[in-house]
Structure formats: structure tokens, C-alpha cells
N, C-alpha and C positions, 0 to 999 in steps of 0.2 A: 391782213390784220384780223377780220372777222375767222378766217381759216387757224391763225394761231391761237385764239381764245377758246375755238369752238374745239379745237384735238386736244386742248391744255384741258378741257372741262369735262369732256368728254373721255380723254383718259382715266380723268381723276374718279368721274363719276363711276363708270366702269370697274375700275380697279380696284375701289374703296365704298361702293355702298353696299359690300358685304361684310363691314364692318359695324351698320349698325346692326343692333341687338334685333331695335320692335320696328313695329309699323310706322309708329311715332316720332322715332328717335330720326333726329336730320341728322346727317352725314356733313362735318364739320370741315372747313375747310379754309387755311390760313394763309394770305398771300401777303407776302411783305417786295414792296417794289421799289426799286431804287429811287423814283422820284415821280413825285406827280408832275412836278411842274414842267413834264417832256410833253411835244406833242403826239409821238409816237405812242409815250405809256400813256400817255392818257387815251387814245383809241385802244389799244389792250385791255384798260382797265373798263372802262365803257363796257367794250364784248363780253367781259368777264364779270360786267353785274348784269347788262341784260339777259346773257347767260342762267345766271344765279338765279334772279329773280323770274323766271321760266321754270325754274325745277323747285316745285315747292319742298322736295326730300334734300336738300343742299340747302348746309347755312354757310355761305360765305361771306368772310370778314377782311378786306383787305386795308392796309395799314399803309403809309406812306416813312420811306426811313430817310428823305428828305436827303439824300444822297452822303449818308454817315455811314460808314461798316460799319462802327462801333453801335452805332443806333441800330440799326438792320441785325445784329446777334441778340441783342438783348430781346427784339418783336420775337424771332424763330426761338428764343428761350423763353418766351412769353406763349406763344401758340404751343408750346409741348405743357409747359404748366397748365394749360387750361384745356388739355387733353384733346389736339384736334386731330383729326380722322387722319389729314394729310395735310402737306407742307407746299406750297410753290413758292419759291424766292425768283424774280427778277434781281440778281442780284447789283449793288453798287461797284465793287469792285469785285471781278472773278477770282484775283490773286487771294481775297480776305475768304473767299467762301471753304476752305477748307475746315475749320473750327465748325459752323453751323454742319455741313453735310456728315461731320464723324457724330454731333451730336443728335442729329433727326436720326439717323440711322443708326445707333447704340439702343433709341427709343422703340426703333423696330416701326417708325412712320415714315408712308410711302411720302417720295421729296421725288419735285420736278421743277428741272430748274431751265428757264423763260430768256429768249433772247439773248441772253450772254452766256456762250458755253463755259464752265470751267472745265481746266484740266483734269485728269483723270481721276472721272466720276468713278465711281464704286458700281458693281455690280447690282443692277434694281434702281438704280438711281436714273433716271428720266432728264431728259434734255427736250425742250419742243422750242426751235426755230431753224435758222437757216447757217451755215457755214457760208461767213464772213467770207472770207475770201472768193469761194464759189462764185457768191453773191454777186461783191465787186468785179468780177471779172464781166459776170452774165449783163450786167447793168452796164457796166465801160463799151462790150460788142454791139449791144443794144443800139446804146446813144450816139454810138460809131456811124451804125447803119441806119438811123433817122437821119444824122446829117451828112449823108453822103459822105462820109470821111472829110468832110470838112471843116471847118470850123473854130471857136475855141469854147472849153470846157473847165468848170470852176470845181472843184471837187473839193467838199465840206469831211473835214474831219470829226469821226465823232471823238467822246473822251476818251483820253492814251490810256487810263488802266485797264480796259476791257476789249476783249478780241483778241486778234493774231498782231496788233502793234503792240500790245505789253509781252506776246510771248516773245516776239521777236529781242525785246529789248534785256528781257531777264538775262 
């Protein structure tokens, strides 16, 4: 978790504080997340202010879109009117993230986009987590091999419109 926040920060920082102008000027940086109320995103979001509040050249503002696409566009049309350096959407649903990535990127701001991959990003367009599927596989052999192949095993699904269960369904 701290590893995802610290390469999401860390690229950003990187890639985009040659955007400011002066000495002065912080390097602005807008994160719209699908939900606070996860326990997942809430350790991302954590990393990502302890982070923030570490680099005094980094103003970051992260917004909660309370798990709305429709609310989550209007935040990333919100952070391009108020001119920020760079974009990161966690986004709600991957299917919905097409509209915002043609419009951060029209704007010519660097966008990376957190734990839920969409389909086919644009060239320059950042992705920082793990391949779903990979994932569950490496995690299924794991738990395999803690319990001797024994056992029985509950496996929580996360929400159907993100990952490889909504592509599979399209």
C-alpha cells in the first residue's frame, strides 16, 4: 500500500515539478478517488497525504466522488479549471473513465490512473497498481501453500464494474 502511494508520488513528483515556474510556486496535484469509505483507499489515501505533507513543493488535494462517475467527472473538470500540474483518478468505474482521460489529456496534463486499470490508456497516460488477475492467481498459490492444499477458502468479491470481471462481461 505504502509502495503504491510512494511510485504514484513519486512519479508525479518526478515527472511534473518541472512544471513549476519559481522557487515558490507548489507543484499542484489533484486526486479524485472512488471512495473514502474503502479500507483499502483509505490506506492509499493516508500514504498519499503523508506523502504530500513530506514535500513542502507539492500541494495536494484529494476529493472523495463517493463512488458516482458522474460526480468523479465533474472533480477531474474541476481540477483542470483550477489549473493543476497533474491528475490521479482512482477511478469508480473503469468503463466511465474514458470521457475524463480524452479530457485531461486534450488539456496536455500528466494523468495516472491508481488501482483500477482502464482499458486502453493512451500513450503517456500512467497506470500504478497491480494486474488483477496476476494478482489473484499469485494470492490463490500462496493460500494453497499455507494450507497444505488443504482446506476450505471464502473468496470476497470486489465491485463487478472494475477489473477483468466487467471486461470479461462487456
Amino acid at each position: 500500500m505504502k509502495r503504491v502511494a510512494i511510485a504514484l508520488m513519486t512519479i508525479a513528483a518526478l515527472g511534473f515539478a518541472s512544471t513549476a515556474s519559481a522557487a515558490d510556486k507548489k507543484v499542484k496535484i489533484g486526486v479524485t478517488m472512488a471512495l473514502f469509505d474503502d479500507v483499502w483507499l483509505t490506506f492509499v489515501r493516508d500514504s498519499m497525504t503523508k506523502w504530500g505533507a513530506a514535500h513542502k513543493d507539492i500541494d495536494l488535494t484529494i476529493v472523495d466522488a463517493k463512488n458516482d462517475s458522474a460526480k468523479q467527472v465533474g472533480q477531474v473538470e474541476n481540477f483542470l479549471a483550477q489549473k493543476m500540474d497533474a491528475i490521479v483518478i482512482l477511478p469508480v468505474d473503469t468503463a466511465a473513465t474514458g470521457p475524463m482521460t480524452k479530457e485531461v489529456t486534450a488539456a496536455k496534463v500528466p494523468l495516472v490512473y491508481v488501482n483500477r486499470k482502464p482499458d486502453n490508456l493512451p500513450k503517456g497516460v500512467l497506470y500504478v497498481g497491480s494486474d488483477s488477475i496476476d494478482a489473484g492467481q499469485f494470492v490463490g498459490e500462496e493460500v494453497s501453500k499455507a494450507l497444505g492444499g488443504k482446506g476450505n477458502v471464502v473468496i470476497l468479491m470486489g465491485e463487478l464494474q472494475n477489473g477483468p470481471r466487467a471486461r470479461r462481461r462487456s
